[in-house]
N, C-alpha and C positions, 0 to 999 in steps of 0.2 A: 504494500500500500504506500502510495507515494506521498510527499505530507505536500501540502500547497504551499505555493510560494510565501506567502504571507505568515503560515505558520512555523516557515525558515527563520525569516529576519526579524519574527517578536524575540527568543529568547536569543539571538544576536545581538540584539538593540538592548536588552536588559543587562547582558554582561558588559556591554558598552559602558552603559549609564553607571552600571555601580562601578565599574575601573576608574571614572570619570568622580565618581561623590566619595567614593570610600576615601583617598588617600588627605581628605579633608577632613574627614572623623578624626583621624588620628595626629593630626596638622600639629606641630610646636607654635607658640603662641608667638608671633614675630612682629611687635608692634613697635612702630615707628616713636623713635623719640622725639623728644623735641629738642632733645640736647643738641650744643654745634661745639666746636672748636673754639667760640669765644667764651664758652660758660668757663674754661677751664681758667683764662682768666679773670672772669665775673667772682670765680668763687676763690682766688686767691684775694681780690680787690673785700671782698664781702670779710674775710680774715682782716685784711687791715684795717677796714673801717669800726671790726670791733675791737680793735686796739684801740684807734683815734676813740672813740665814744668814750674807752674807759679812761684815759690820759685824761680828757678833759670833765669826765663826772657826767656825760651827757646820757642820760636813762632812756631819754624819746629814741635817740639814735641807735644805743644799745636794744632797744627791744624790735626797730627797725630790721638788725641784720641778726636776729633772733628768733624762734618761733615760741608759742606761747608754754610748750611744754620744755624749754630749752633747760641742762642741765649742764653742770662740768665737774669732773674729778680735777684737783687742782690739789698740791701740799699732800698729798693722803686724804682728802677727806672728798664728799659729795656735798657741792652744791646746788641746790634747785631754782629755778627762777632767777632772781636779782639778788639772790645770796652772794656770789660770787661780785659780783658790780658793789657791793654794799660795803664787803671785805675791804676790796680797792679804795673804794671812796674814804672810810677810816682811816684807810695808810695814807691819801694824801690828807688828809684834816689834821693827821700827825705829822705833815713833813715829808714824807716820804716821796720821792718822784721815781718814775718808773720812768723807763725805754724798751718800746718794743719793736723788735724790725724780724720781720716773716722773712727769710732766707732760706731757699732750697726747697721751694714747695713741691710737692709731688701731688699730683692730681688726678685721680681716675669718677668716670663719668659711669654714670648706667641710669637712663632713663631720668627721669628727675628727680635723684640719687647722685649725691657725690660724698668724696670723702678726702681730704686732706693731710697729710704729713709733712710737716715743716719745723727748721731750726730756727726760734726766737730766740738773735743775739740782742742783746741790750744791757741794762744797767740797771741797778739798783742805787736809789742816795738817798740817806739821811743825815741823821746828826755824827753816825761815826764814820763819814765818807762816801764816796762812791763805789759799788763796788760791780767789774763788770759779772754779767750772769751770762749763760746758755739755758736754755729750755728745749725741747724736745714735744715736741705738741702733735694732732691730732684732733681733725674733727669731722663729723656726717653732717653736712648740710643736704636739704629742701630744697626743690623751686616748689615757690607758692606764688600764683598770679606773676607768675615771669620772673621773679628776684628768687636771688639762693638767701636762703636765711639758714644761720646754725643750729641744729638740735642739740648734737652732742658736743662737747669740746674736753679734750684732755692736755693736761699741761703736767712735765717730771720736768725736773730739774737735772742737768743734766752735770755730771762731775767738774771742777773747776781744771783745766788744763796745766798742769805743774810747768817749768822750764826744765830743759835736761840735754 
């Protein structure tokens, strides 16, 4: 019995369609970012402007390049919110003047998602002198409505350099 042509090319045309729909079941998710090659500088600029914020005591600026659940290890300890800004602000009420300069930043992108690793060289001065500092820092920033703001930030102090 010979089958008609038409009931050749139906289950043709179904092996078709599913070779054609399946390999999208199984599809990895491959969505477009919106990251470019300038965020990688956006998000070093976003590090120094929260330096500048805390240099000068400015809160509005500091919560600018921050998001609202932003936290940071700093000294051993955790601080939450404007605990760490608050720290600062006491040391200069005391005298204290800080220098921060973001040096050797390393930058990796993913989505809008970034993370940061950089050497703060700068200075410490009070009453018993200046004294220069290295840090060693780390942070995960946000885009939110197009600006990188910081969630996380970490700052170690990093050994003083001997002569030798």
């Amino acid at each position: 019995m010979k089958l008609s042509k038409l009931a050749r090319i139906v289950p043709c045309f179904a092996v078709v369609m599913l070779l054609l729909v399946l390999p999208s079941a199984f599809a990895v998710d491959h969505r477009v970012c919106d990251s470019s090659p300038a965020d990688q500088a956006d998000v070093v600029e976003t590090m120094r402007a929260m330096y500048a914020a805390a240099t000068v005591d400015d809160l509005e600026k500091m919560h600018s390049v921050t998001t609202a659940d932003f936290y940071a290890f700093d000294g051993g300890k955790r601080f939450d919110g404007d605990a760490l800004f608050e720290l600062v602000k006491s040391a200069h009420a005391a005298g204290t003047v800080f220098v921060w300069t973001v040096t050797e930043p390393d930058v990796h992108l993913s989505c809008n998602v970034a993370w940061i690793s950089c050497v703060n060289q700068g200075s410490v001065k009070n009453s018993s002198g200046t004294t220069k500092m290295t840090w060693l820092e780390s942070a995960v920033l946000v885009k939110e409505k197009g600006a990188w703001r910081i969630r996380f930030f970490h700052s170690t102090r990093a050994p003083q350099q001997t002569g030798g």
